[in-house]
KOLKOL-921480 format. One record per residue (C-alpha): residue in one letter; residue number from 1; x, y, z. Coordinates in nm, 3 decimals, decimal comma, padded with zeros to 5 digits. Layout:
REM KOLKOL-921480
[A; NUM; [X; Y; Z]]
...
END
This chain:
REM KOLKOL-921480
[X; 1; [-13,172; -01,723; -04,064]]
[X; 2; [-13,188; -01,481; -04,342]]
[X; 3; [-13,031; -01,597; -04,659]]
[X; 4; [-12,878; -01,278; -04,713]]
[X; 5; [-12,683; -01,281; -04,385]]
[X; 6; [-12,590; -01,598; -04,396]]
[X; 7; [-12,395; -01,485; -04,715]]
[X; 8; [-12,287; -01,182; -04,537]]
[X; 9; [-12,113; -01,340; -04,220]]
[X; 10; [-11,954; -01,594; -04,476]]
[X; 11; [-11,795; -01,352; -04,667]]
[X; 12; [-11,720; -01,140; -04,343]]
[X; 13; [-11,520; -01,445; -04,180]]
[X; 14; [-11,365; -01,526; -04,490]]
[X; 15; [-11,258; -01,161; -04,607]]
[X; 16; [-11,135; -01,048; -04,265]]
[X; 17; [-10,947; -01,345; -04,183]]
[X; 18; [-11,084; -01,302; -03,796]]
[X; 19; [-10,973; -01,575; -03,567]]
[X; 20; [-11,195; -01,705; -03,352]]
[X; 21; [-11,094; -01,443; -03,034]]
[X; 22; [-11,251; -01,197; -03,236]]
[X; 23; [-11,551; -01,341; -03,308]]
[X; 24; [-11,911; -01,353; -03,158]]
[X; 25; [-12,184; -01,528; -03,277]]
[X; 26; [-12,434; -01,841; -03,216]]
[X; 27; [-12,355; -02,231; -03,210]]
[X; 28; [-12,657; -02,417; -03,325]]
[X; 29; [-12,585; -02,755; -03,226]]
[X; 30; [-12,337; -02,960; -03,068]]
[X; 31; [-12,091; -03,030; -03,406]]
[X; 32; [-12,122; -02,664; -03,459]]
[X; 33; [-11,992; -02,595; -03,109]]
[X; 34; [-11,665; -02,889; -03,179]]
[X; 35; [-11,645; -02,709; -03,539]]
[X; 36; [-11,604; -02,356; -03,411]]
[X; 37; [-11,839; -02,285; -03,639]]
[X; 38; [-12,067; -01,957; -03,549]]
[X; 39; [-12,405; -01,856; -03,715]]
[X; 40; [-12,502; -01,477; -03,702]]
[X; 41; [-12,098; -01,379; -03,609]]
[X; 42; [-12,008; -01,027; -03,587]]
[X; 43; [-11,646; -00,911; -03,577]]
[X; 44; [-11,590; -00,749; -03,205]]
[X; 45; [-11,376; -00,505; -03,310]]
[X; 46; [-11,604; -00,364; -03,524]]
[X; 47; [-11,965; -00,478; -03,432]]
[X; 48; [-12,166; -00,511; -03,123]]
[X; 49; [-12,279; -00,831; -03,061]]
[X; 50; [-12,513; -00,873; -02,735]]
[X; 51; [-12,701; -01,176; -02,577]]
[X; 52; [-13,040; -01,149; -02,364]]
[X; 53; [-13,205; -01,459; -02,216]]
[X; 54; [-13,550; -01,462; -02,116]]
[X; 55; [-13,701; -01,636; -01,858]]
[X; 56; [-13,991; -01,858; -01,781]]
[X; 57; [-14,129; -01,549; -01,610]]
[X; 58; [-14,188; -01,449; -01,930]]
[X; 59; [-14,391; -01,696; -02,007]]
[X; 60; [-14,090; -01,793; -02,277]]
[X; 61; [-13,739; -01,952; -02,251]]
[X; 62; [-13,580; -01,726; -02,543]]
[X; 63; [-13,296; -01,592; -02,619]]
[X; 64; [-13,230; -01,314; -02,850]]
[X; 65; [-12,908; -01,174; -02,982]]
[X; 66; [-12,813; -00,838; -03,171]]
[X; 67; [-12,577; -00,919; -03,443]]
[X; 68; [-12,460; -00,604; -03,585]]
[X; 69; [-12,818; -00,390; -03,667]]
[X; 70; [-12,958; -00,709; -03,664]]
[X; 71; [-13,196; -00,893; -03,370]]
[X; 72; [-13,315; -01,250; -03,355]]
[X; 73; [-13,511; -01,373; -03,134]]
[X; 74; [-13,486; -01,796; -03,057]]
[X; 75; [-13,630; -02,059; -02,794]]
[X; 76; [-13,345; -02,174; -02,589]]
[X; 77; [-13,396; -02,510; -02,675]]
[X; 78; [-13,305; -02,455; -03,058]]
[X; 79; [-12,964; -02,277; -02,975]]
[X; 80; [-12,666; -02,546; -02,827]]
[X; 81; [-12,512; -02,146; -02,723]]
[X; 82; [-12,270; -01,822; -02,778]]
[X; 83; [-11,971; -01,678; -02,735]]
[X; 84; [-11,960; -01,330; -02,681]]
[X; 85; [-11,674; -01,069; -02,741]]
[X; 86; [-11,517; -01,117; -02,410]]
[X; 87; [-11,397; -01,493; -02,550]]
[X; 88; [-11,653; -01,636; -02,317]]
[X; 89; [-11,849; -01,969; -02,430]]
[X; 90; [-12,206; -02,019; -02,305]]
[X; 91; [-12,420; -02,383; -02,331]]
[X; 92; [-12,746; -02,353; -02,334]]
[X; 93; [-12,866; -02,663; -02,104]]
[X; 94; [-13,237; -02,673; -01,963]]
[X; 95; [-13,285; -02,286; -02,010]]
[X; 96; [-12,964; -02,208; -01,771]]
[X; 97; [-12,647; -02,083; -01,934]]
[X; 98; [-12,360; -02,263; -01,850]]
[X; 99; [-12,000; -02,070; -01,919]]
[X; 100; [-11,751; -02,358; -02,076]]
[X; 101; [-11,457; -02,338; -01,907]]
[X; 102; [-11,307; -02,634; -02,077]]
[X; 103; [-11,391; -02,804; -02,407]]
[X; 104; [-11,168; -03,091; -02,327]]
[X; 105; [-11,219; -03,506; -02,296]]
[X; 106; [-11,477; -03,418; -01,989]]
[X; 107; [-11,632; -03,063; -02,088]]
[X; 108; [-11,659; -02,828; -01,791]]
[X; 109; [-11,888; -02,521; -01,677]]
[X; 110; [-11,946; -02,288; -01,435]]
[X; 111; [-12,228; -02,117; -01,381]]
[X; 112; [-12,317; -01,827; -01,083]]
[X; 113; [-12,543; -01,942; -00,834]]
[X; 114; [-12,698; -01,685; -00,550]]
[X; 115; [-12,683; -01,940; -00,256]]
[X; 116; [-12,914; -01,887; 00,061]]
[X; 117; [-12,738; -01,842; 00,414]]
[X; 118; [-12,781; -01,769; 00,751]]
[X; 119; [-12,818; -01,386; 00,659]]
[X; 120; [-12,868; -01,310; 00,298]]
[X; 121; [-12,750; -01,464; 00,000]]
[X; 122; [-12,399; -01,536; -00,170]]
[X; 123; [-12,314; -01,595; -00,474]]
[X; 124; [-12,110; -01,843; -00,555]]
[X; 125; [-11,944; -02,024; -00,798]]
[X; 126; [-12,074; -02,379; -00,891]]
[X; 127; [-11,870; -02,660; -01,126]]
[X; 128; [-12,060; -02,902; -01,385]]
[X; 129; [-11,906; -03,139; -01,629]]
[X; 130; [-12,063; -03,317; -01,929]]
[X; 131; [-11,857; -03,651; -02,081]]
[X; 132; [-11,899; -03,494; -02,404]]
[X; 133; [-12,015; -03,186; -02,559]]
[X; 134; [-12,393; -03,285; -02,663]]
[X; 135; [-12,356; -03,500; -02,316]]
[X; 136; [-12,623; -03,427; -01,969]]
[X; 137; [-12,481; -03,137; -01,791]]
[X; 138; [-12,410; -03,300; -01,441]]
[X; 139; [-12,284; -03,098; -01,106]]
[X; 140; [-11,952; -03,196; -01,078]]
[X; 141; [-11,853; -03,411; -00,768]]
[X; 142; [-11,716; -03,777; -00,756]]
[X; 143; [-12,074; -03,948; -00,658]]
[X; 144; [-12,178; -03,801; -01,022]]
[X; 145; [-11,784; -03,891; -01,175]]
[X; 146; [-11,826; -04,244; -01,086]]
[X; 147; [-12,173; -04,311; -01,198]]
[X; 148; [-12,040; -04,173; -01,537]]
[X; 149; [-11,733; -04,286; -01,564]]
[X; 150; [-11,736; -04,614; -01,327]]
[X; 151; [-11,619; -04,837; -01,552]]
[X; 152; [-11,263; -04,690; -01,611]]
[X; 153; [-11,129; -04,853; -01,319]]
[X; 154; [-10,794; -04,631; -01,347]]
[X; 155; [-10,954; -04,277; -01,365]]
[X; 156; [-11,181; -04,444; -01,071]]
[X; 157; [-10,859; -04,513; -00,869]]
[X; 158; [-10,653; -04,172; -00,980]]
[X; 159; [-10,977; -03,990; -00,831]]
[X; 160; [-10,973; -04,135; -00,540]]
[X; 161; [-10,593; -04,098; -00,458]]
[X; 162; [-10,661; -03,686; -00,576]]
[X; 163; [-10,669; -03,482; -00,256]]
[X; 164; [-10,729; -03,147; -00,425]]
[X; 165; [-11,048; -02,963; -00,551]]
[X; 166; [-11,193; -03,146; -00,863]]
[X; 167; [-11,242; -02,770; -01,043]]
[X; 168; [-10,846; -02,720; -00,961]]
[X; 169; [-10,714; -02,566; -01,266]]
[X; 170; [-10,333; -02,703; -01,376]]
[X; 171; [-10,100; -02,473; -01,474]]
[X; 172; [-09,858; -02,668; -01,527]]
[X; 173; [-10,035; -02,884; -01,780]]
[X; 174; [-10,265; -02,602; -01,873]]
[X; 175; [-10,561; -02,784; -01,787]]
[X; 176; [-10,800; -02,879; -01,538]]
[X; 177; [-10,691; -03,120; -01,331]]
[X; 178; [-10,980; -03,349; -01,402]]
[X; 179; [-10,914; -03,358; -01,732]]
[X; 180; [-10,490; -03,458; -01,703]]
[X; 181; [-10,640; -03,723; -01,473]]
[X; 182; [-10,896; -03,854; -01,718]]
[X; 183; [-10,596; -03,812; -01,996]]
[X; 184; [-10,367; -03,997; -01,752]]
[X; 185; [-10,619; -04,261; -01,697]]
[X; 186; [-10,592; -04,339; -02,047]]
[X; 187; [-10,228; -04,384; -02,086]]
[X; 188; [-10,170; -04,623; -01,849]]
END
C-alpha cells in the first residue's frame, strides 16, 4: 500500500468520524477482520468503492478493488476480505468469497451456489461455519459440527435435541440459532 494513502484513509476515518456502516475497504488478515480495522477504506457516502475477483480462468486468483480514484490489484490469498457499501462482509477462503453472516463464537457464511437439476440449474443458497475467524471454512451440517466440536458433550446433546434448520436465524435472541446453542452449551 502506498504510504501516502495509508495516511490519507487514517486521517479520513479519524476526521469524519464514519462508523463502520459507512465504511468500505479491505481486511488483511484475520485480527484485522476481529479489529474492524479496514485498509484502503473509502467513505460510501462519498466515494465509490468496488470489488472484482478474478478467476483461475484467468490464469490468476486476484482480486482488485477501486478505492476512491484509486485501483489495486491483489492475489486472493494475501487478502483475509471486504466489506462493501451495502454493509456486506466477504472472506476470502480458497479463492471463493464467502458473505459473513455472523461473526459470532462459530462464524457463519453463505455463499450462492448454481446447483445442477433435472432441467437446468438453481441457485441456491449454501451455509458454512468456521470455529473461529482465521478457522477452515467447513459446509455447515452436524457430521462436520461434531467432528469440530465433539468434545463439548452439551452443545453435542443440544444439537441433537434441535429439530429446526441449523442456518435458522433467532430473532428473538438476535442470533443464529447455532450460535445461542453453542452460547447455551457453555452456560450450563
Amino acid at each position: 500500500m502506498k504510504k501516502g494513502m495509508k495516511t490519507a484513509i487514517a486521517l479520513l476515518l479519524l476526521t469524519t468520524g464514519l462508523s463502520a456502516k459507512d465504511a468500505a475497504g479491505v481486511f488483511m488478515n484475520a485480527a484485522d477482520f476481529k479489529n474492524n480495522k479496514l485498509a484502503y477504506a473509502v467513505d460510501c457516502n462519498k466515494e465509490v468503492f468496488k470489488v472484482r475477483l478474478h478467476d483461475l480462468l484467468h490464469n490468476t486468483a486476484s482480486l482488485t478493488i477501486k478505492a476512491g480514484k484509486e485501483q489495486v490489484n491483489f492475489k486472493k490469498d494475501e487478502v483475509y476480505g471486504y466489506r462493501d457499501c451495502k454493509d456486506r462482509v466477504f472472506r476470502l477462503y480458497q479463492n471463493e468469497a464467502y458473505q459473513i453472516v455472523e461473526g459470532g463464537n462459530i462464524v457463519i457464511y453463505k455463499i450462492q451456489k448454481n446447483l445442477p437439476q433435472e432441467k437446468g440449474f438453481k441457485f441456491e443458497t449454501v451455509y458454512y461455519f468456521s470455529a473461529g475467524a482465521d478457522s477452515d471454512i467447513i459446509l455447515l451440517n452436524i457430521k462436520n459440527l461434531n467432528s469440530v466440536y465433539g468434545s463439548n458433550e452439551r452443545f453435542m446433546e443440544l444439537l441433537e435435541n434441535f429439530k429446526g434448520d441449523l442456518s435458522e436465524y433467532d430473532a428473538r435472541h438476535q442470533m443464529f440459532r447455532l450460535n445461542y446453542l453453542f452460547i447455551k452449551s457453555q452456560q450450563l
